[in-house]
N, C-alpha and C positions, 0 to 999 in steps of 0.2 A: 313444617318449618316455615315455608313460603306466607302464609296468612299468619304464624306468629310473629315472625319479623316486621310483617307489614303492619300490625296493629299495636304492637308496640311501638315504631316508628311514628306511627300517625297520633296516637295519644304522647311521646315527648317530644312533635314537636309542637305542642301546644303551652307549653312551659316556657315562657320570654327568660331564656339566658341568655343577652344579651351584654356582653361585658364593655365595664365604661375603663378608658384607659385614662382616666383623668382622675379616679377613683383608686386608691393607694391600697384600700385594705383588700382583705382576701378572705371570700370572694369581693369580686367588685361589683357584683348587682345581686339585690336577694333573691331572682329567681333561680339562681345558681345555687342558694341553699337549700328552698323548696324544693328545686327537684332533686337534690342528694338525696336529702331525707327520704323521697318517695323511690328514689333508686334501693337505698338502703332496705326500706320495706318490703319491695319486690324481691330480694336477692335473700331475704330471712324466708319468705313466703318458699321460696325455692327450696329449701333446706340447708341453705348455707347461712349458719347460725353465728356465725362471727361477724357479718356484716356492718359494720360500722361506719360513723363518720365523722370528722373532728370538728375544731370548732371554726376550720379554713376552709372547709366542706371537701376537704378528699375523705373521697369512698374507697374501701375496701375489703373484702373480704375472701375467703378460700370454700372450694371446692375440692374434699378431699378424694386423694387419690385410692384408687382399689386396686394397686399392685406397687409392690416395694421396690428400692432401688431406681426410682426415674428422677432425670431432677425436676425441680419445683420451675415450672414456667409463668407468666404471667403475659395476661392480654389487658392492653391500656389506651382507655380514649376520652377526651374533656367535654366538660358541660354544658362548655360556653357555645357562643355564635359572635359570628364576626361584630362589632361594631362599626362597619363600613352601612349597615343599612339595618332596618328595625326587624329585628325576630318577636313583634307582639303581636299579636294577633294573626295568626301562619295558618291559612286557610289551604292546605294542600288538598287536589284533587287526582285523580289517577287517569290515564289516559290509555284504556287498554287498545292492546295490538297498533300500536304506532303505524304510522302509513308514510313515515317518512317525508312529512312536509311543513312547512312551517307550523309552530305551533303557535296559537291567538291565547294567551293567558288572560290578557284583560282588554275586550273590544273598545269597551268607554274609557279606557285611559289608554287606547291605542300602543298597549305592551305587544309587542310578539317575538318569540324565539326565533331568529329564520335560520335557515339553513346554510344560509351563504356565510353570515357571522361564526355559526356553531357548525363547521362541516361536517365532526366525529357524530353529528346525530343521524348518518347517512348508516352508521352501522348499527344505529339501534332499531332498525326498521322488522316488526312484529314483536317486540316487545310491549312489557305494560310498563308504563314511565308516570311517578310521580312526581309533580310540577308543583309550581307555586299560584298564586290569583294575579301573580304581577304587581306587590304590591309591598311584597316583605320577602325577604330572603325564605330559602327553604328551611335549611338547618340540618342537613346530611352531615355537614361539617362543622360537628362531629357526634350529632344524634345519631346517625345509620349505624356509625362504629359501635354506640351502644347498643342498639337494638342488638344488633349482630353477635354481641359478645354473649350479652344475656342469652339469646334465644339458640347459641351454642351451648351456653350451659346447663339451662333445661334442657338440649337434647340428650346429652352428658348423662344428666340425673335422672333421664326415662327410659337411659338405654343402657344399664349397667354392664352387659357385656360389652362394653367398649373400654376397655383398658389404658387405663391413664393415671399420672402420678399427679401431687396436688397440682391444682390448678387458682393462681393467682390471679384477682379483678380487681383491675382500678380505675377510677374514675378521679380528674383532673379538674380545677377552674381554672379560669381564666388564662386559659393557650392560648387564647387570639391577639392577645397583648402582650406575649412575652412571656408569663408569668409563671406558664401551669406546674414548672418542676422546682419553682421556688422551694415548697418548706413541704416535696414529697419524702415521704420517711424510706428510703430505699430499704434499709436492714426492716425497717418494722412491715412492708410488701413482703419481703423473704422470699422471692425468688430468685434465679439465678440468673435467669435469660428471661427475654421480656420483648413483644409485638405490641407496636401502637396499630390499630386498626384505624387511623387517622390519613391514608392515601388518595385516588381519586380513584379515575376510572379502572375498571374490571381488569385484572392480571398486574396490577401495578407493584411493586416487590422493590424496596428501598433502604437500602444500606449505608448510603452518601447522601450527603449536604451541603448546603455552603459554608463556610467559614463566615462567620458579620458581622460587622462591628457597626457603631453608631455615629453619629457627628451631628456636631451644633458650632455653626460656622456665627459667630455676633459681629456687627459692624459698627462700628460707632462712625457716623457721619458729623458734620456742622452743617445747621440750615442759619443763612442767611434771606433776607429780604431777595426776593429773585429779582429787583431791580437793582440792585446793589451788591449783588454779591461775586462778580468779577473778582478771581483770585481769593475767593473768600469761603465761599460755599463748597463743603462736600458731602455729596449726593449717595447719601448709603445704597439705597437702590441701584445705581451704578456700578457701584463697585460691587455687586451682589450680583448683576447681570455678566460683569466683567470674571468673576471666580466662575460662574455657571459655565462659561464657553471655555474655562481652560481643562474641563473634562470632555472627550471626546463623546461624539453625538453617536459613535458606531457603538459606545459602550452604558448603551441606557439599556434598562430592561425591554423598552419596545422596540431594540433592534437587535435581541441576543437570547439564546436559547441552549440548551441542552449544558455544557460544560463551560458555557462562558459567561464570566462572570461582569456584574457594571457595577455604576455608581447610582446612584439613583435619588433625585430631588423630592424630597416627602413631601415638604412643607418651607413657603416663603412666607413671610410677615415683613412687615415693616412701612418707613417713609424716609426721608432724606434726611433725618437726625439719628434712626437708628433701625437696622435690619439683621433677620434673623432668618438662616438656613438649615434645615435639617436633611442633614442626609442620611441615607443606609449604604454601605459597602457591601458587597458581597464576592465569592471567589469561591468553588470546591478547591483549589489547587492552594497551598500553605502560602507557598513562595511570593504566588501572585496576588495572594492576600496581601500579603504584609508589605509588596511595594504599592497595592492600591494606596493603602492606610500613608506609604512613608509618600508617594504624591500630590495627596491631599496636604500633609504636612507641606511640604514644598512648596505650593501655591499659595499656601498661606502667607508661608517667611515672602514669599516673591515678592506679594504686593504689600504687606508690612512696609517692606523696604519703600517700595512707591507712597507709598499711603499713610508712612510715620507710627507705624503701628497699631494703627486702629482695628485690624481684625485679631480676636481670638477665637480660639479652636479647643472644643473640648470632644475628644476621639475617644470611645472606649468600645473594648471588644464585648460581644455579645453571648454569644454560640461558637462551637465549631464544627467540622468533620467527624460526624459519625464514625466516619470510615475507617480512623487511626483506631478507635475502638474495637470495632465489628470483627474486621479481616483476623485478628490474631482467634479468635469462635466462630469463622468463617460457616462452619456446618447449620450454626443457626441460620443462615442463610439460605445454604444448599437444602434444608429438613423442609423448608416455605415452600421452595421451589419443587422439591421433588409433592409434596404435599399436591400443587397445584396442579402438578400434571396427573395425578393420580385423580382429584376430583374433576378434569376436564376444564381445569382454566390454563389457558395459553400464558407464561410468566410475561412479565415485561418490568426489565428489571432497568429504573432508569434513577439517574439522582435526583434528589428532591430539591427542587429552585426554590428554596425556603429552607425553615425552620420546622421540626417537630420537637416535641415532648422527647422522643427519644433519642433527639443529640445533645439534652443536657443529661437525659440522664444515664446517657451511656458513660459520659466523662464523671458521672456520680456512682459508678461501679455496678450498672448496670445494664450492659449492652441490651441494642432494643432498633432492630427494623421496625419498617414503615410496612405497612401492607395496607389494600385497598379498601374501600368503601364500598367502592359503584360509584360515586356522586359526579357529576361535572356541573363547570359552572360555580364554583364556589360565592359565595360571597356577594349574591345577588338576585337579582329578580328571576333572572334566567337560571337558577341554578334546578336543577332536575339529576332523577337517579332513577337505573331500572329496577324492576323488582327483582327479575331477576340476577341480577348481579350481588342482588343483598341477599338473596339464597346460598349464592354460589359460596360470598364470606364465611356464611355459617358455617356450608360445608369445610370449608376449608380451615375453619379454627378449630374443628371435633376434629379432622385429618392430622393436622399438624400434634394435637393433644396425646390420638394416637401414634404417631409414629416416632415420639419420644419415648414412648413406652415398649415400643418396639426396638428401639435402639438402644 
């Protein structure tokens, strides 16, 4: 399993699905169709004859089961790669038996991984770690999740004494924008319970998420002559900087972690006639959500009042908590966890400071943990994953496969 994962990995990520978020249809780049279709191929070559994929490029198809009575589970992960940096041309190389020391990805354009930046690379020391050239993002996230799923499921299919009821595979576009559970067919998947294999590093096990909603703060300023404009001139930019300080600084993403929730500035535009803020909210906790959302409101009406109106606010919610979902099938949880200590991964069961695939589509009547990948470093030059830790997933989706069948 260790060399089929790793060469499947290494031929998708050669596949630029890189999704453009300014791009409305679906998919939003056509290498997200190209490689469906060769997903699709792969998964009929397997013996799973239903294989298919639509004309929004969700893939899926079943693996049936060789014992009665288990329910229908499904493993889920997307096509795409971030659009924070290019996944074209993803020259990945392996770096066996790690030595635990900075890693130099690219001398002449003076990239390097250190250690001081990435601590967690202190424990991957005698591993074999695939990297990037420094130059494009890797694409673990969320090719590894595929590889992974697949090359569980050929084990599946060459190991028939392993007792399992059908098994559901789907493949997603366009997650990295928001998008992937848009126009998923939950009833036409037909399973009952459902794992994105979409997590990071090794033991990772997720049930929780944030709550997030969006915002687009618009300012309408007056530009006058700046010699001339004494009582005259209002500086949108100003008052753009003036809304930015009245969210605390304690409550940004780079000074908050595990269950605390911020505000967080995406994107500023503008000049002194008209400026434009985007933010993201975020909150696991319901409560704390919905005073972030009614504070933002607040600051708005504030300076409205100052300011005669000229800011509007358009707030809309996003996502939510998993979690309201999950807890009442709580055992798909605990089936993950016991799975993992059975194949020798440590759990580490933490919330997920973001979004996945499967907190919309748990609210779409499909509860759906997060489970891991291997990968860290998402979304960038530096992003790398061990090998074995992508073993370890295989193991642990043929585990999880059977021990539904056991139960």
């Amino acid at each position: 399993m260790k060399n089929k994962v790793v060469e499947r990995f290494l031929k998708y990520v050669t596949f630029d699905t890189t999704a453009d978020p300014k791009n409305a249809n679906c998919p939003s780049s056509e290498g997200q169709r190209v490689f469906a279709n060769y997903l699709v191929e792969e998964l009929k070559s397997l013996g799973l004859e239903d294989a298919n994929v639509d004309k929004n490029s969700y893939v899926m198809a079943t693996l049936k089961g060789n014992t009665e009575g288990v329910d229908t589970i499904g493993f889920i992960s997307h096509l795409d790669t971030a659009p924070d940096i290019t996944g074209k041309n993803v020259k990945p190389r392996i770096i066996e038996n790690y030595d635990g020391k900075d890693i130099v990805l690219n001398r002449e354009l003076n990239v390097v991984t250190k250690v001081s930046d990435y601590p967690e690379l202190k424990g991957l020391v005698g591993e074999d770690l695939i990297v990037t050239d420094g130059t494009t993002l890797l694409g673990a996230d969320d090719k590894a999740g595929i590889a992974e799923i697949i090359t569980a499921i050929e084990y599946l299919v060459n190991n028939p004494e392993i007792k399992h009821g059908d098994i559901k595979v789907g493949f997603t576009p366009d997650e990295e924008v928001g998008r992937g559970a848009d126009l998923f067919d939950v009833e036409k998947f037909g399973a009952k319970y459902a794992y994105t294999i979409d997590g990071g590093i090794e033991g990772e096990l997720q049930y929780e998420n944030f709550n997030a909603a969006g915002a687009t703060i618009s300012i309408q300023g007056r530009n006058v002559h700046p010699g001339a404009s004494k009582n005259k001139m209002v500086n949108a930019l100003h008052i753009a900087a003036e809304i930015s300080e009245m969210f605390p600084a304690s409550e940004r993403p780079e000074t908050t972690e595990g269950y605390e929730g911020f505000y967080h500035l995406n994107d500023l535009n503008g000049n002194v006639e008209n400026a434009s803020m985007v933010y993201i909210i975020r909150d696991h906790d319901k409560e704390k959500f919905e005073a972030r959302k009614a504070h933002m409101q607040d600051v708005v009406n504030k300076l409205n009042e100052k300011y005669d109106g000229r800011i509007t606010l358009d707030l809309k919610d996003q996502y939510f908590n998993m979690k309201e979902k999950v807890e009442p099938v709580k055992f798909i949880v605990d089936i993950a966890e016991e799975a993992m200590n059975e194949v020798g991964i440590t759990p580490k069961i933490v919330p997920v400071r973001g979004g996945t695939d499967g907190a919309r589509l748990s609210f779409m009547g499909l509860p759906c943990p997060n489970i891991f990948t291997g990968g860290l470093n998402f979304h960038g030059k530096n992003e790398c994953i061990p090998v074995g830790s992508m073993e370890k997933c295989v193991n642990l989706i043929v585990k999880i496969a059977e021990k539904y069948a056991q139960k």
